[in-house]
C-alpha positions, 0 to 999 in steps of 0.5 A: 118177364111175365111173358117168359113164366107165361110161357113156362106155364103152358109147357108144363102140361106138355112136358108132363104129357110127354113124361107119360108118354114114355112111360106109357109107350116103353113100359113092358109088357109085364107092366102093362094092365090087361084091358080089352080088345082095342083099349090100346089104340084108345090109349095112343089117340088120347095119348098123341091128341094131348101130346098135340093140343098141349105142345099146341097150348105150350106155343109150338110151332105147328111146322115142327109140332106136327112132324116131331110127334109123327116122328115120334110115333114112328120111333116109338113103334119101332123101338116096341119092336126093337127093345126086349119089351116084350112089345110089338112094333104095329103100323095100326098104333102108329097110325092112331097115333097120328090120327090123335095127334091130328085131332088134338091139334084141331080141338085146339084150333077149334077152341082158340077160334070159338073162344076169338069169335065168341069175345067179339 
Protein backbone atom coordinates (compact mmCIF):
# COMPACT_ATOMS: atom_id res chain seq x y z
CA UNK A 1 0.00 0.00 0.00
CA UNK A 2 2.73 2.36 0.76
CA UNK A 3 4.32 1.74 -2.27
CA UNK A 4 1.40 2.17 -4.48
CA UNK A 5 0.59 6.11 -2.89
CA UNK A 6 4.57 6.50 -3.16
CA UNK A 7 4.25 5.63 -6.42
CA UNK A 8 1.21 8.07 -7.10
CA UNK A 9 3.06 11.02 -5.38
CA UNK A 10 5.89 11.04 -7.82
CA UNK A 11 3.63 11.04 -10.76
CA UNK A 12 1.73 14.01 -9.61
CA UNK A 13 4.66 16.42 -10.41
CA UNK A 14 4.46 14.95 -13.96
CA UNK A 15 1.04 15.02 -14.69
CA UNK A 16 1.23 18.58 -13.78
CA UNK A 17 4.01 19.27 -16.01
CA UNK A 18 2.48 17.32 -18.79
CA UNK A 19 -0.62 19.64 -18.02
CA UNK A 20 1.38 23.01 -18.87
CA UNK A 21 2.70 21.54 -21.41
CA UNK A 22 -0.37 21.46 -23.56
CA UNK A 23 -1.28 24.48 -22.41
CA UNK A 24 1.85 25.78 -23.17
CA UNK A 25 2.76 24.21 -26.79
CA UNK A 26 -1.28 24.72 -28.02
CA UNK A 27 -2.09 28.13 -26.72
CA UNK A 28 -2.53 30.42 -29.70
CA UNK A 29 -0.76 32.58 -30.74
CA UNK A 30 -3.09 35.72 -29.19
CA UNK A 31 -2.31 34.08 -25.97
CA UNK A 32 1.17 33.98 -26.14
CA UNK A 33 3.04 36.98 -24.05
CA UNK A 34 5.39 38.84 -26.21
CA UNK A 35 9.24 38.14 -25.04
CA UNK A 36 12.32 38.61 -26.71
CA UNK A 37 14.10 36.80 -29.50
CA UNK A 38 14.94 33.20 -28.60
CA UNK A 39 12.63 33.12 -24.94
CA UNK A 40 10.90 30.40 -26.84
CA UNK A 41 13.46 27.76 -27.27
CA UNK A 42 14.43 28.56 -23.39
CA UNK A 43 10.76 27.89 -22.67
CA UNK A 44 10.60 24.02 -24.78
CA UNK A 45 14.09 23.04 -22.91
CA UNK A 46 12.84 24.03 -19.47
CA UNK A 47 9.51 22.64 -20.50
CA UNK A 48 10.80 18.77 -22.02
CA UNK A 49 13.76 18.77 -19.37
CA UNK A 50 10.79 18.77 -16.45
CA UNK A 51 8.58 16.63 -18.73
CA UNK A 52 11.99 14.00 -18.46
CA UNK A 53 13.56 14.50 -14.86
CA UNK A 54 9.85 14.11 -13.56
CA UNK A 55 8.29 11.27 -15.66
CA UNK A 56 12.16 9.97 -14.65
CA UNK A 57 11.12 10.76 -10.76
CA UNK A 58 7.73 9.37 -11.31
CA UNK A 59 9.32 5.64 -12.17
CA UNK A 60 9.09 5.61 -16.18
CA UNK A 61 10.81 3.47 -17.72
CA UNK A 62 13.76 5.30 -19.76
CA UNK A 63 12.60 2.72 -22.88
CA UNK A 64 9.55 4.40 -23.09
CA UNK A 65 10.30 7.52 -21.53
CA UNK A 66 12.83 8.94 -23.73
CA UNK A 67 10.84 7.79 -27.20
CA UNK A 68 7.31 9.22 -25.73
CA UNK A 69 8.58 12.59 -25.22
CA UNK A 70 10.56 12.95 -28.70
CA UNK A 71 7.34 11.58 -29.93
CA UNK A 72 5.76 14.42 -28.39
CA UNK A 73 7.85 16.97 -29.41
CA UNK A 74 7.67 15.84 -32.97
CA UNK A 75 3.70 15.87 -32.56
CA UNK A 76 3.37 18.83 -31.00
CA UNK A 77 5.24 20.76 -33.69
CA UNK A 78 3.39 19.25 -36.27
CA UNK A 79 0.31 20.04 -34.79
CA UNK A 80 1.54 23.95 -34.38
CA UNK A 81 1.81 23.98 -37.95
CA UNK A 82 -1.23 22.00 -38.50
CA UNK A 83 -4.28 23.52 -36.10
CA UNK A 84 -5.53 27.29 -36.67
CA UNK A 85 -3.15 28.40 -33.69
CA UNK A 86 -2.08 30.69 -35.38
CA UNK A 87 1.41 29.07 -34.66
CA UNK A 88 4.19 27.77 -36.65
CA UNK A 89 5.70 24.17 -37.12
CA UNK A 90 9.69 24.78 -36.62
CA UNK A 91 12.04 21.69 -36.56
CA UNK A 92 14.72 24.12 -34.31
CA UNK A 93 11.75 23.81 -31.30
CA UNK A 94 11.63 20.36 -31.77
CA UNK A 95 15.02 19.84 -31.67
CA UNK A 96 15.37 21.86 -28.03
CA UNK A 97 13.01 20.14 -26.94
CA UNK A 98 14.91 16.97 -27.22
CA UNK A 99 17.97 18.75 -26.33
CA UNK A 100 15.76 19.55 -22.63
CA UNK A 101 14.32 16.21 -22.59
CA UNK A 102 17.93 14.65 -22.79
CA UNK A 103 19.37 17.19 -20.12
CA UNK A 104 16.47 16.58 -17.85
CA UNK A 105 16.65 12.91 -17.74
CA UNK A 106 20.55 13.23 -16.81
CA UNK A 107 20.25 15.71 -13.89
CA UNK A 108 18.17 13.12 -12.58
CA UNK A 109 20.59 10.59 -13.27
CA UNK A 110 23.12 12.65 -11.84
CA UNK A 111 21.43 13.27 -8.74
CA UNK A 112 20.34 9.68 -7.90
CA UNK A 113 24.13 8.71 -8.54
CA UNK A 114 25.48 11.68 -6.36
CA UNK A 115 23.00 11.26 -3.70
CA UNK A 116 24.02 6.79 -3.80
CA UNK A 117 27.46 7.52 -3.43
CA UNK A 118 27.37 10.12 -1.33
CA UNK A 119 25.23 7.79 1.55
CA UNK A 120 27.94 5.24 1.34
Amino acid sequence: MLDHYRTRRTRIPFGIAALASLVILFMPESGVPTAPPGTDKVVHFVLFATLAGTGRIAGFPTSRLLPGLVGYAAASEVLQGLLPLGRSCELTDGLVDMAGAAVGWAIIAAVRRFSGASSR
